[in-house]
MARLO-344113 format. One line per 3 residues: for each residue x, y, z negated of C-alpha. Coordinates in Angstrom, 1 decimal, padded with zeros to 4 digits. Layout:
N
X:Y:Z; ...
This chain:
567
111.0:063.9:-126.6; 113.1:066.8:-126.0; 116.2:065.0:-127.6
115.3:062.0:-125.3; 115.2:064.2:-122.8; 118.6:065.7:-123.4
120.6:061.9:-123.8; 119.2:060.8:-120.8; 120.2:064.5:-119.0
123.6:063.8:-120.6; 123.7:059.9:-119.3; 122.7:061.1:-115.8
125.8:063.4:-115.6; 128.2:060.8:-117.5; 127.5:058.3:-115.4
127.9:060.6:-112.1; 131.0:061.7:-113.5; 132.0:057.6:-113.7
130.6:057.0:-110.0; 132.3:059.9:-108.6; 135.2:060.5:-110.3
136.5:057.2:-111.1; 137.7:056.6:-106.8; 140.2:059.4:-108.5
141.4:057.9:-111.1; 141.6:054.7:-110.1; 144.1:055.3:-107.5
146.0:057.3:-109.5; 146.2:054.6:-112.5; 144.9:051.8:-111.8
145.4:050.8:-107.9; 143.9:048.2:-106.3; 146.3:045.3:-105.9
146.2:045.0:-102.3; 144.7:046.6:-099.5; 141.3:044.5:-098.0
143.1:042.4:-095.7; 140.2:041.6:-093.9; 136.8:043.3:-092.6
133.3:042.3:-091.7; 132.6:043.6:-088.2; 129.0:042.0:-086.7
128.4:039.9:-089.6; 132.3:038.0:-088.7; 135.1:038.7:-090.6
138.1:039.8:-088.8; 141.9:040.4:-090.1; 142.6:043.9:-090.0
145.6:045.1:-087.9; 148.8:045.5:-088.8; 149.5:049.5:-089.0
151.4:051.5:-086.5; 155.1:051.9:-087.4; 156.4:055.4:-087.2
159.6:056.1:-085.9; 162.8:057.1:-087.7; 164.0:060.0:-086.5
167.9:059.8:-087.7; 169.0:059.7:-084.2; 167.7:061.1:-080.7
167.3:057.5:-079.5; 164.3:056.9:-082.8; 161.2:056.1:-080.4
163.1:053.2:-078.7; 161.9:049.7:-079.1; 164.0:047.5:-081.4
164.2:044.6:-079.2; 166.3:047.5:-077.2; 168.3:048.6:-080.0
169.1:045.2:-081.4; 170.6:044.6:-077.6; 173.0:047.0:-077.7
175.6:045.6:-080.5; 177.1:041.9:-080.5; 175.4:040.0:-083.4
176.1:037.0:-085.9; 172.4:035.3:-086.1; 171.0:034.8:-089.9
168.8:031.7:-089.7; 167.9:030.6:-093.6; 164.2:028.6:-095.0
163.5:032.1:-095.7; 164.9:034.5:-093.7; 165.9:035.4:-090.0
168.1:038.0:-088.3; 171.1:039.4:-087.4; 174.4:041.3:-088.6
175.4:044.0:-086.4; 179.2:043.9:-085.8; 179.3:047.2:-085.0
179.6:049.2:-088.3; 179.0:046.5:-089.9; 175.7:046.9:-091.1
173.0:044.0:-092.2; 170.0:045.5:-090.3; 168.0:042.8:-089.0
165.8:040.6:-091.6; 162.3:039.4:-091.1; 160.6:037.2:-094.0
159.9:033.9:-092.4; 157.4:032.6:-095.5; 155.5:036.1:-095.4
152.8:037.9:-092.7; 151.1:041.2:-092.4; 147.9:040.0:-092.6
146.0:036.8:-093.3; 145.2:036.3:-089.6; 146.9:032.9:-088.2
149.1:034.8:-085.2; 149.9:037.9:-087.6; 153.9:038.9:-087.2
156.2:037.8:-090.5; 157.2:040.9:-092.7; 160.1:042.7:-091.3
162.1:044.3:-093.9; 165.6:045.6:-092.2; 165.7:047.2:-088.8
168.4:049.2:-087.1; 168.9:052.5:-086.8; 167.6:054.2:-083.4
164.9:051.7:-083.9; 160.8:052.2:-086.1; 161.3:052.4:-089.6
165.2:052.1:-089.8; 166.0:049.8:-093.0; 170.0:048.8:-093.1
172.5:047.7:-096.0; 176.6:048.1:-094.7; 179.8:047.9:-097.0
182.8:049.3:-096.4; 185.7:051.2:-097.9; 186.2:055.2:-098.7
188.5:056.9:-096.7; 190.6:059.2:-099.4; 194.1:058.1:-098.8
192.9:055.3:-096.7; 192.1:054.6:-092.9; 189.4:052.2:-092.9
187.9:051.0:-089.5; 185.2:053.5:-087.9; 181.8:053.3:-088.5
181.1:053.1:-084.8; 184.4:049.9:-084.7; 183.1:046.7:-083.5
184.3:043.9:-085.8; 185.3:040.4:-085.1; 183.3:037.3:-086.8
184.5:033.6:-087.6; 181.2:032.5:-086.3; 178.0:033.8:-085.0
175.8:032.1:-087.3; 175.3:032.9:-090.7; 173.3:030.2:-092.9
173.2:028.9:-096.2; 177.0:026.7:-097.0; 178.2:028.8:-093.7
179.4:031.9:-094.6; 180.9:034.5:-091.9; 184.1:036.3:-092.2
184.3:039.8:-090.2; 187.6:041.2:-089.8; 189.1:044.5:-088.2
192.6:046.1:-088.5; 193.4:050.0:-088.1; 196.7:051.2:-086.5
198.5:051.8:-090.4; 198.9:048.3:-090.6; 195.7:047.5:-093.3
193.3:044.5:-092.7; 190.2:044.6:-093.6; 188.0:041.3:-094.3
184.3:040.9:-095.4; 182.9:037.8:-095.8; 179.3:037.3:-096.1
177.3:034.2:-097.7; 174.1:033.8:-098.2; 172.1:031.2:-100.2
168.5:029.6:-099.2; 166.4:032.4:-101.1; 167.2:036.1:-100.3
171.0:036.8:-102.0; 173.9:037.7:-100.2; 177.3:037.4:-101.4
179.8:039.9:-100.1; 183.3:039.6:-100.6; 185.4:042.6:-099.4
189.1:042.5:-098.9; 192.5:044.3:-097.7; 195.5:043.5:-096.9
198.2:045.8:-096.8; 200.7:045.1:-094.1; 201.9:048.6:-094.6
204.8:050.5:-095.4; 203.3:052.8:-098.4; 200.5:052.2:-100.9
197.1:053.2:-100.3; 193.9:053.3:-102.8; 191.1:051.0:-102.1
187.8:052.0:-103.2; 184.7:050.0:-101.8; 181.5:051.0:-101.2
178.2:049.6:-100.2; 175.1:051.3:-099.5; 171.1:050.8:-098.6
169.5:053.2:-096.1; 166.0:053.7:-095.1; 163.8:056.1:-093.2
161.2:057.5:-095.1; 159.3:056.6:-098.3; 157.6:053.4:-099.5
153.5:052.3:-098.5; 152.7:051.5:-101.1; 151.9:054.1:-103.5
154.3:054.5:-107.2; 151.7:055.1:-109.8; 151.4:054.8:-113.3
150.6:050.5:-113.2; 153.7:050.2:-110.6; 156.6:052.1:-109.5
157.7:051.7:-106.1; 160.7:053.7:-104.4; 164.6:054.3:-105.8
165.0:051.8:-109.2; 168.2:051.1:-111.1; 169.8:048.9:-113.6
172.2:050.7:-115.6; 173.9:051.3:-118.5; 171.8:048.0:-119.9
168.9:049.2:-118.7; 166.1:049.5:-116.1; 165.2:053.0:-114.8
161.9:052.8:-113.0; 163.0:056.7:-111.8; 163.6:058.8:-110.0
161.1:058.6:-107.3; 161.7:060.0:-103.9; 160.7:063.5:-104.7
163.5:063.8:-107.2; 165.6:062.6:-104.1; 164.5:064.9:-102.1
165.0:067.5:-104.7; 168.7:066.7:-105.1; 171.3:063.5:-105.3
170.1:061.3:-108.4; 173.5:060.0:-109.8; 175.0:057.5:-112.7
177.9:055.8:-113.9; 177.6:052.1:-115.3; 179.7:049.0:-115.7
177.2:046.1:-114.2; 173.7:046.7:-113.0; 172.4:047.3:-109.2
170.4:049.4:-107.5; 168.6:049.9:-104.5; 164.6:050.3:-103.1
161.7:048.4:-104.9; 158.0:048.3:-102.8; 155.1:046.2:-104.5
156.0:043.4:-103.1; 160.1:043.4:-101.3; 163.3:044.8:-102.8
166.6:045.8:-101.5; 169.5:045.6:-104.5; 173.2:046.3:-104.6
175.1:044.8:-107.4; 178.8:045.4:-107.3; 180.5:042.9:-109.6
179.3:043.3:-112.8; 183.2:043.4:-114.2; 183.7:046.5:-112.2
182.8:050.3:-113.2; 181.1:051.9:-110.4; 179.1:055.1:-110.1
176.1:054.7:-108.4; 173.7:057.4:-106.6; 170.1:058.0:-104.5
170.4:060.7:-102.4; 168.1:062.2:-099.0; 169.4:062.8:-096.0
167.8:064.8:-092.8; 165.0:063.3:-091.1; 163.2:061.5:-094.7
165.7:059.1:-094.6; 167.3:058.1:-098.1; 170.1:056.5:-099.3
171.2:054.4:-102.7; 174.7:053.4:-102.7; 177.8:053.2:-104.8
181.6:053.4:-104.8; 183.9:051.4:-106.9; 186.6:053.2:-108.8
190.0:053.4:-106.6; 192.8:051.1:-107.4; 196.0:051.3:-105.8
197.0:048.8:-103.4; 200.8:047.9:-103.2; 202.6:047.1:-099.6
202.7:043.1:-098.7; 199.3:042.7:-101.5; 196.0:041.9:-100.8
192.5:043.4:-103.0; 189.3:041.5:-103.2; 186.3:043.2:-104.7
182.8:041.1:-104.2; 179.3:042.3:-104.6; 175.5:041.0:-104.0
172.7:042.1:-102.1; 169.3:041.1:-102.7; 166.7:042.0:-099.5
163.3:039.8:-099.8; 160.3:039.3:-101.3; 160.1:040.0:-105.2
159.5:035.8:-106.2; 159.3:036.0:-109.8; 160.8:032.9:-110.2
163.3:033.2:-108.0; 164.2:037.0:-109.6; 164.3:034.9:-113.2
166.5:032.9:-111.7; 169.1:035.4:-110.4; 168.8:037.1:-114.0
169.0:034.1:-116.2; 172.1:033.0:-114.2; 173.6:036.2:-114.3
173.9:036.6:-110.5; 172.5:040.0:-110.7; 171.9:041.0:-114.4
167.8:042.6:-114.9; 167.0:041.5:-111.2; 163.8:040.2:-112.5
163.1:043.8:-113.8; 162.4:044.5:-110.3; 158.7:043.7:-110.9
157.0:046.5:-113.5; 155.6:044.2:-115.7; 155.3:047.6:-117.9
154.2:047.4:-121.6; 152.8:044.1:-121.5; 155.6:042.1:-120.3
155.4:039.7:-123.5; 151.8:038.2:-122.2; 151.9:038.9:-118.3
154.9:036.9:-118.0; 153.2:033.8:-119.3; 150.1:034.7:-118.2
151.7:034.6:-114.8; 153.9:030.9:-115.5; 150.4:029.3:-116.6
148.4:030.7:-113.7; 151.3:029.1:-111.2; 151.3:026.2:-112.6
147.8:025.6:-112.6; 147.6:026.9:-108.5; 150.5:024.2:-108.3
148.5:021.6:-109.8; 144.9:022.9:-107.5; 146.4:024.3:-104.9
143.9:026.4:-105.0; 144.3:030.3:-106.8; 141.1:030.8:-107.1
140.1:027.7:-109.1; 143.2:028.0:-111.2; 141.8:031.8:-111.9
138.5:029.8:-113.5; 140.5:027.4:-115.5; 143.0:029.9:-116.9
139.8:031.7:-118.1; 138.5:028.8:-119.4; 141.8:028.2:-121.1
141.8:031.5:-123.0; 138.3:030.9:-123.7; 138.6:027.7:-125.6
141.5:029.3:-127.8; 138.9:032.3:-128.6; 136.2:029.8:-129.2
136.1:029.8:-133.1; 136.4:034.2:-133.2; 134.1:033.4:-130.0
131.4:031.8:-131.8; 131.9:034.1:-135.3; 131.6:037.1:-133.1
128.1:035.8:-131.3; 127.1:034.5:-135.1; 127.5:038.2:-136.1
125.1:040.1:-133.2; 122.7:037.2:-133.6; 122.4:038.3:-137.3
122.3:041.9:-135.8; 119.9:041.4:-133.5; 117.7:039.7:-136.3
118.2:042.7:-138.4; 117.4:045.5:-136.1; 113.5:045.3:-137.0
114.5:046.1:-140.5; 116.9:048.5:-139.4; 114.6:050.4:-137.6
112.3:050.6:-140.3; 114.6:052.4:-142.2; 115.3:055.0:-139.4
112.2:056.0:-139.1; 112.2:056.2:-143.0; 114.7:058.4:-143.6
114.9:059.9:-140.2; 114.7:063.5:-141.9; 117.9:062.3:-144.3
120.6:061.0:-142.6; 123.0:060.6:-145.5; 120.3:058.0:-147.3
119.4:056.5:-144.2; 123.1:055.7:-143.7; 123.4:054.5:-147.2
120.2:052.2:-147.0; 121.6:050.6:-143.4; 125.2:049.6:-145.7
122.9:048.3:-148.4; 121.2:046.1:-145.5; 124.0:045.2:-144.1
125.6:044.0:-147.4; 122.0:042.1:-148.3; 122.0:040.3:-145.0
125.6:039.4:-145.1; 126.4:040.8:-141.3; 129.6:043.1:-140.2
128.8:045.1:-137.4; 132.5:045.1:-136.2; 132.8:041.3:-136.5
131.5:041.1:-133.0; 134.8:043.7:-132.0; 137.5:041.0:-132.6
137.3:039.0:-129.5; 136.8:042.2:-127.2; 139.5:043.7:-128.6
141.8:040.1:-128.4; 140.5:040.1:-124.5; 141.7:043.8:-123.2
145.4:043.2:-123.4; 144.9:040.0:-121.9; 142.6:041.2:-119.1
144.8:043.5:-118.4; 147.7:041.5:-118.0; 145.6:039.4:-115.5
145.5:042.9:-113.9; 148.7:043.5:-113.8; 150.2:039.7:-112.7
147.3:040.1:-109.6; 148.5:044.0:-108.6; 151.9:042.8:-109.0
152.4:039.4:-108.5; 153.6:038.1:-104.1; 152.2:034.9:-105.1
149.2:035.9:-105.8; 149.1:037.5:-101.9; 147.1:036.4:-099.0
146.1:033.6:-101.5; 142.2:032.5:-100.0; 139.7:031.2:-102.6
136.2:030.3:-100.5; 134.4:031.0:-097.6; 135.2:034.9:-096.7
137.2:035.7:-099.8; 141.5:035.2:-097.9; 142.7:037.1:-099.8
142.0:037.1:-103.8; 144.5:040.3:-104.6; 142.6:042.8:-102.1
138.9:043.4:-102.9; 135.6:041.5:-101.5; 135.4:042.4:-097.7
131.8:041.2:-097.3; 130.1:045.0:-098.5; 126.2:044.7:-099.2
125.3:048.2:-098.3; 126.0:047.7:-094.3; 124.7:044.1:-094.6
128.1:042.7:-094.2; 129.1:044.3:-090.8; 126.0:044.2:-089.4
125.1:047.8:-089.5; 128.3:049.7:-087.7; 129.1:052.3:-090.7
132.1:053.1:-092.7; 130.9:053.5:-096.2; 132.5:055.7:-098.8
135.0:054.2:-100.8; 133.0:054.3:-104.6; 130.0:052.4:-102.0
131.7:049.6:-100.6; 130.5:047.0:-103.0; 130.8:043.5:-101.8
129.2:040.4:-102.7; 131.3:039.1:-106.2; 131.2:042.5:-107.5
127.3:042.5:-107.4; 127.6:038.8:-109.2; 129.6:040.2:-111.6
126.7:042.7:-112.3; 124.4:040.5:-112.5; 126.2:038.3:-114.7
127.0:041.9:-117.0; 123.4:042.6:-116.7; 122.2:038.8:-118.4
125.2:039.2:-121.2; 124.1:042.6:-121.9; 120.2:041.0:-123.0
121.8:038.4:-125.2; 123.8:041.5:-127.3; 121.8:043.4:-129.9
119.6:046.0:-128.8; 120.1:049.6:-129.4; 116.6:050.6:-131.6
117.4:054.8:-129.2; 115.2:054.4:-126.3; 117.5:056.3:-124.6
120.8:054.1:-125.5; 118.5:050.8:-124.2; 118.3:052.5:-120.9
121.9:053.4:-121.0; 122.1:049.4:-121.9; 120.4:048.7:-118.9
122.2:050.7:-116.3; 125.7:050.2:-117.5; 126.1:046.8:-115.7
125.4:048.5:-112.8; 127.9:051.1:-113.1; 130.7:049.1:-114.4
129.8:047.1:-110.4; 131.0:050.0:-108.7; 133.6:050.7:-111.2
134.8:047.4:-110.7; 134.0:047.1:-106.8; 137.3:048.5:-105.6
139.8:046.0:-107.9; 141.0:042.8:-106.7; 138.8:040.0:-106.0
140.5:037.2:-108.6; 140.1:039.9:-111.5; 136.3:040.1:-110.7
136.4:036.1:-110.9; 137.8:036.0:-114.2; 135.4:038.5:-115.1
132.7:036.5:-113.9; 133.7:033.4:-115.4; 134.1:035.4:-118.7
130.6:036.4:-119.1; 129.3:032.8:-117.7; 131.0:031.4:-120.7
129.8:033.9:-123.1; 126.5:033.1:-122.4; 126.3:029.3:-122.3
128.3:030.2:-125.8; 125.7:031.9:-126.9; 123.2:029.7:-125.7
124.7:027.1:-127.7; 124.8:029.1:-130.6; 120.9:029.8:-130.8
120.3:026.0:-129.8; 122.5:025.2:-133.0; 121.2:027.4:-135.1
117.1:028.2:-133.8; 116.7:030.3:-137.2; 119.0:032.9:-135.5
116.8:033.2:-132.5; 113.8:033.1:-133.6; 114.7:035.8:-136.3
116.1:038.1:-133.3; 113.0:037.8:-131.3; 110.6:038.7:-134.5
């Protein structure tokens, strides 16, 4: 009694420690792939709003309203399938892009994401190109330059040009396809008397640090591609801690969030050194500078580069990289460790929504997929704890027979085993097949923009954000903000009962004390699980729903086995 007494002591505390302390680690490991982006207020569910913007503060006009700011500098419009905005002349800087396929939140009259925004304006977020002035007088920062056209769109690029009063030209032209990639094409002209070194430069800036959080499942903030590989570092406290520099032939670099990039990718025949660096007011900078080259009188230079700003399409990002538009662009998404299965984990989950139209269904048929390939080790593994569970009597004879030798009782349970022809660890293969790919699913739902704002049924809009509809305040009803390790909605408490009837089918522990662990841990592993994405909680779901019509069918095959496990 006193030992019983102590385990279940020692449970209690474990399983505080879980409750409690797992809100902790969770965020800082394993983040929920998406904010809820919906509530239930009243027993309705509502979007949430989109969150206040806070101003950058790298000029004393910061607090003004960008419809203001956008006014004050003549403008070539950007109007793609996927994106619209506008160049500011002025400078020239790219600081005007809104994501025309993409909203804040799920609500029907939400506002598309906007990813660029001038400076003087909330959350500044501009790209610019120019050329370093060491031996050459490029046009001002503040100079206004002249465009071909005022609309830029796929098949109609603009060309800007300016002059200064030492008789260089200066040209960019600027293309863009119908995804997110814009082709720059830099170029002077030197009408001079004397030659002059041209070294171009293009840079990213933005006002203060990524939402979304860079933890150990996804890296958001500063990224690079160089030297042949991806660095998913440094983040923006190395910035801040001093300028983050590299040298590399090929590559890009720029700012990664979950779900939007920004890259610069000088040609990849050119040597360029690249850099991150913070300026005053949290603003950061990536940006790089091509190595000079001297420009002779009555000759022209052309350098080109490419500059991804959009959402992080995984196809789309393959494409770029297979095609060698921008070399590693799909490295942009942190697949991590696990790249090998999430990336066709991913392909088949598309292509099953594709054929549904539906993410959540195709969710239940990939798991129904992997299922069928586990079937055989499926059926072997339930074969082996129904042969446990019909040796436990006899196992628990032999406990209390040799409960005062441990060594023989030991001994005795091997002999058993080896008589009855069962493998305790049989039942481990399929488990242990099931964690890589569960959490690749994981992964492909935290990281994955097509797996955003994706609705399955009835309340669920959003399958990467968790289950809206919490139990505890009777699903709006009562007007209380629950704690975070509390706010259990309605499919994690399915998947607990669904744990909870799995659990009964496995062989029971002959420790009164580890049944009752047995019994709660369902329950625990709810709130555990309460806080992750909805569509992970499906598969989850489906996973045990299969494992126990499997096992049903095994026992309705094979009666012997049940009938043993319930003597």
């Amino acid at each position: 009694m006193k030992d019983d007494r102590q385990n279940f002591v020692l449970f209690a505390v474990i399983a505080a420690l879980i409750l409690f302390g797992w809100p902790l680690i969770q965020n800082r490991f394993f983040p929920t792939a998406n904010p809820p982006a919906t509530k239930i207020v009243d027993g309705k569910q509502v979007a949430l709003p989109k969150p206040g913007a806070d101003p950058t503060a790298d000029s004393p006009a910061a607090i003004r309203d960008r419809q203001l700011v956008l006014r004050e500098s003549p403008r070539v419009r950007i109007e793609t399938p996927t994106l619209r905005g506008s160049i500011n002349l002025r400078g020239p800087r790219i600081d005007d892009l809104v994501l025309v396929g993409y909203n804040e939140t799920v609500a029907k009259n939400s506002a598309p994401i906007r990813l660029l925004s001038p400076a003087g304006a909330p959350e500044a977020y501009f790209a610019g190109f120019g050329w370093r002035a060491d031996g050459l007088a490029p046009p001002a920062a503040d100079a206004t330059w002249t465009a071909s056209s005022n609309v830029l769109a796929p098949g109609r690029p603009v060309t800007l040009d300016a002059a200064n009063a030492t008789g260089q030209r200066f040209r960019i032209q600027i293309a863009i396809d119908d995804g997110y990639l814009f082709t720059i094409k830099q170029t002077v002209l030197n009408a001079g008397t004397g030659a002059v070194p041209v070294a171009p430069y293009g840079f990213v800036n933005r006002v203060g640090v990524s939402k979304d959080p860079d933890s150990w499942t996804i890296h958001t903030g500063p990224m690079s591609v160089n030297n042949g590989a991806a660095h998913y570092d440094p983040n923006f406290k190395d910035v801040d801690a001093g300028p983050q520099r590299f040298t590399t032939q090929g590559g890009w670099l720029g700012f990664t969030d979950k779900y939007w990039l920004t890259a610069l990718s000088p040609d990849a025949a050119q040597t360029f050194d690249g850099q991150f660096r913070a300026g005053a007011n949290q603003a950061y900078q990536a940006d790089y500078i091509v190595q000079p080259k001297v420009l002779q009188p009555g000759q022209s230079l052309a350098t080109s580069a490419r500059f991804f700003a959009g959402a992080k399409e995984v196809r789309l990002l393959d494409h770029y990289s297979d095609t060698g538009l921008i070399a590693k662009l799909d490295y942009a998404i942190d697949w991590g460790w696990f790249r090998l299965v999430e990336k066709p984990i991913f392909y088949y989950l598309d292509w099953l929504f594709r054929m549904v139209s539906n993410f959540g269904v195709a969710i239940i048929l990939l798991t129904l997929t992997i299922r069928a390939v586990l079937f055989p080790i499926a059926q072997r593994q339930f074969a082996s704890m129904a042969a446990m569970r019909a040796v436990q009597p006899k196992m628990k004879a032999l406990q209390e027979r040799y409960k005062d030798d441990k060594v023989r009782m030991q001994q005795e349970v091997m002999a058993l085993y080896k008589q009855e022809k069962v493998n305790p660890l049989a039942g481990c293969l399929p488990t242990l097949i099931q964690i890589p790919i569960f959490y690749a699913l994981y992964k492909v739902l935290l990281l994955t923009i097509e797996m955003r704002h994706q609705p399955f049924i009835l309340w669920i809009k959003d399958l990467s954000a968790p289950d809206p509809a919490t139990v505890l305040n009777l699903f709006g009803y009562i007007p209380i903000t629950l704690p975070h390790f509390l706010a259990i909605g309605v499919v994690p408490v399915l998947l607990g009962i669904s744990m909870f009837f799995q659990f009964r089918l496995n062989p029971q522990a002959m420790d009164e004390t580890q049944k009752q662990v047995f019994q709660f841990l369902p329950w625990v592993l709810m709130f555990v699980m309460a806080p992750f994405a909805v569509g992970l909680q499906v598969y989850w779901i489906t996973t045990n729903c299969v494992s126990i019509l499997q096992q049903k069918l095994l026992y309705a095959r094979h009666p012997g086995l049940k009938q043993a496990a319930a003597k």
